[in-house]
C-alpha positions, 0 to 999 in steps of 0.5 A: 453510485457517487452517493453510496460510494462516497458514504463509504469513503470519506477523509477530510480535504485538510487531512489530505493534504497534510497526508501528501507532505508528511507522514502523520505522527500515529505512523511515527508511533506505529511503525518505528518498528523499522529502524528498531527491528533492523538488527532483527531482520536478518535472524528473523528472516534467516528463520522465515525466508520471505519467498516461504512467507509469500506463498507459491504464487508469490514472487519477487520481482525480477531483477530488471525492475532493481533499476533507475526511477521512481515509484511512478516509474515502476507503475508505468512500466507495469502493465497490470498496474494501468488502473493505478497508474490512471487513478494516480494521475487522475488524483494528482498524484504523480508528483508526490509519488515522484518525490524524495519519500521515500514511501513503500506502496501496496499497488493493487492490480487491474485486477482488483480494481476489476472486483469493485463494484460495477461502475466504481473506477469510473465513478472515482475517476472524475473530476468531482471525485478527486478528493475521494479518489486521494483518501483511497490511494493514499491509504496504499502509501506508507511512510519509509521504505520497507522491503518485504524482509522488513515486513516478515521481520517485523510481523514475526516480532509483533506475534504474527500481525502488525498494525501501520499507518499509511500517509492518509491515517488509515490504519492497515493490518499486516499478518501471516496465514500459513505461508501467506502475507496478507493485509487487512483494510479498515473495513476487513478486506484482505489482499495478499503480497503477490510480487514482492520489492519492486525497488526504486530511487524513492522506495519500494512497491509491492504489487497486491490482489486487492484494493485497501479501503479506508473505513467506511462511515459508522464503523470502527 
């Protein structure tokens, strides 16, 4: 299992830790959008409204989770986010996420890390696998604090779909289906925004239905 998975997901250790202290400059030159798009986003949303993106079983979150705290925080407190909470600290993590940022993070459920292959979590879990484990959880981290307004604005503005970079350099692609937010990793797997702005001190999460993986060896 650590042979096939680690064939399938492999960053370099440099390129890591720079992706834990900057935002790399392909997301500079990807997702500037924000700042760009800024004056746009209330016409865009006014026009879409983001609980009409999102779809019915989409929701925002409650008004409780607008509080004091950081994004680890938020996954502690968070019960369908226990697995990402362990994968986080197992990564080393916790006190990146506890910075200034500010970062949005796309945080998959226990649930979707349930639908990787059996073995998978445990596998990323130890110790030996660290490196790996990093490149996968970072590539649920962008640059900036982009609610989901930003987002739909952004992707109605771009033609319906939207290219970022996370902190890792892998890239993912945002798009609307129907009244649905999806995101496609760099292998075609999709997760779909099922809890919209959870708003913290050092920016934003949004809960998703899948695990983002980055692309696996000798696919573009």
């Amino acid at each position: 299992m650590e042979r096939t998975f680690t064939r399938k997901v492999t960053v370099a250790t440099a390129a890591l830790a720079l992706a834990l202290t900057s935002a790399t400059a392909s997301f500079a030159d990807d997702c500037n959008w924000k700042k760009n798009q800024e004056a746009s986003a209330t016409h865009q949303t006014a026009a879409a409204p983001i609980t009409a993106v999102m779809g019915a079983t989409a929701k925002h979150a409650s008004a409780s989770t607008y509080a004091s705290g950081t994004i680890i925080d938020a996954a502690v407190g968070t019960p369908d986010l226990s697995t990402l909470t362990a994968a986080v600290k197992a990564a080393g993590l916790v006190e990146t996420l506890q910075g200034p940022g500010p970062f949005t993070v796309f945080a998959p459920t226990n649930a979707a890390f349930d639908a990787l292959p059996d073995g998978t979590v445990a596998t990323l879990l130890k110790p030996e696998n660290k490196a790996m484990l990093t490149s996968i959880l970072t590539s649920h981290v962008v640059a900036g604090n982009l609610s989901a307004a930003d987002i739909v604005a952004a992707v109605d503005a771009n033609g319906g779909k939207l290219t970022v970079t996370t902190i890792s350099g892998a890239k993912l692609k945002v798009m609307k289906y129907g009244d649905t937010l999806k995101i496609k990793d760099e292998n075609g797997g999709k997760s779909k925004v099922e809890i919209a702005d959870i708003t913290k001190s050092n920016g934003t999460v949004h809960v998703i239905s899948g695990v983002l993986l980055p692309k696996s060896d000798g696919h573009s």
